[in-house]
N, C-alpha and C positions, 0 to 999 in steps of 0.2 A: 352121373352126367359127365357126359367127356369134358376135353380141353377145348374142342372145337364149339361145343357148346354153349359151355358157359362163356367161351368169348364172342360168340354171338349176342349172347344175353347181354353182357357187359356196353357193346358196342352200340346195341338197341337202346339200352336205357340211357346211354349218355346220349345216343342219337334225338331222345326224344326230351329234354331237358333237364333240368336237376329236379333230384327226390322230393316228392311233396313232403317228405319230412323233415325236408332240411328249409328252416325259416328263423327267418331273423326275430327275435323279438322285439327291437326296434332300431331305428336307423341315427345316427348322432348326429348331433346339434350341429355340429360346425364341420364342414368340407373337411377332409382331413385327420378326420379319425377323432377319440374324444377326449375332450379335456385342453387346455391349454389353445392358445392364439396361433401357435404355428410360426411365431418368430420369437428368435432367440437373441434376447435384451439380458444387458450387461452396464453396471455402472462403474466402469473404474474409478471416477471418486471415491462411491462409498468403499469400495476396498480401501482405498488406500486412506483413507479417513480413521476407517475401522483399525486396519495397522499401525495408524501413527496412535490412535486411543489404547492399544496393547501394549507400544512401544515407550510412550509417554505417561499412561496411567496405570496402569494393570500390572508392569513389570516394577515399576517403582514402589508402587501399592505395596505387591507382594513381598517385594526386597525386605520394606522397611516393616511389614506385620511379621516376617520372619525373622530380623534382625531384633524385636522388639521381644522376643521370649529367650532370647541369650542370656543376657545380664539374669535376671529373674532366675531361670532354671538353675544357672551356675551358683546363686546363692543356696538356692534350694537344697539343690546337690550339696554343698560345703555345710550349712546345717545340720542335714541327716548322716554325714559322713560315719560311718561305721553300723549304717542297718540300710536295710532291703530296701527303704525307702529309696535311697539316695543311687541305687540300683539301679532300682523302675523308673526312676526321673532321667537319667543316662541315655537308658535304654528307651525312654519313649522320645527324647530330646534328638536321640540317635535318627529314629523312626521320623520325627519330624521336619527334620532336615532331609531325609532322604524323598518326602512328600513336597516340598518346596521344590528341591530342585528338582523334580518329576514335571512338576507346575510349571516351571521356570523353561524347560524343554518344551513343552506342548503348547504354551504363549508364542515360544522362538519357532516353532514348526507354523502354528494358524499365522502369524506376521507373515511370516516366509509366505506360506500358499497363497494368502489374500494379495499378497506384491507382484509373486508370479502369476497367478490368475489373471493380475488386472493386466501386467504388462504380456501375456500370453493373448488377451483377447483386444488387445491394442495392435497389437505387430500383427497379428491372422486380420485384424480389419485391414490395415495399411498394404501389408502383401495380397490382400484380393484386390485393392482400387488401385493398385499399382497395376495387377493383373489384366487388368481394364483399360489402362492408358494405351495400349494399342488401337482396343475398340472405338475407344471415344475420339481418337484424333482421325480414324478414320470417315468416322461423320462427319468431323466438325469441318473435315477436309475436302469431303463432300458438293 
């Protein structure tokens, strides 16, 4: 088949509508493709609620569960002082501190996001109806 041909052929079959093979299985529930409303809802409360519970509970929590196996280890450690025991209590005590403040990172990173998110989707609101104040006074002016 030439080139002239088969773009004949091409041009026919589009000309005469799409492939009976090509079908939907079905059509979705809501205008706009599927799943979800189609508006996009935001609570900067709950962020900041959520943040001030990480920053007021959760970091304090953690502080004081981590602050609370210090004394204890240290004795532990001083007890076994001259065997492996008192090693492996070091070294997991080591480990454990270094798991804390991993935690203590990742609480200070979700505050963070959850503050900027809220105050991200605060300021993009205010810069669109600000965006508008020409619109609206030209009605109102009307």
């Amino acid at each position: 088949m030439s080139f002239e041909q088969e773009w004949a052929a091409q041009k026919q079959a589009a000309a005469a509508g799409p492939s009976p093979r090509m079908r939907l299985n079905q059509v979705p529930a809501e205008p706009g493709g599927v799943g979800g409303s189609g508006v996009l809802a935001t609570a900067p409360p709950e962020k900041k609620k959520a943040a001030n519970t990480i920053e007021n509970v959760l970091q304090p929590g953690t502080r004081k569960a981590a602050d609370a196996a210090d004394e204890p280890t240290k004795g532990a450690v001083a007890a076994f002082n001259g065997w492996d025991t008192a090693a492996g209590l070091t070294k997991a005590h080591t480990h454990w501190d270094d798991q804390v403040k991993r935690l203590m990172s990742r609480l200070d990173s979700e505050k963070t996001a959850l503050r900027g998110a809220s105050n991200l989707f605060t300021g993009n609101d205010q810069l669109t109806g600000r965006g508008f104040q020409p619109v609206k006074s030209n009605i109102s002016g009307v």
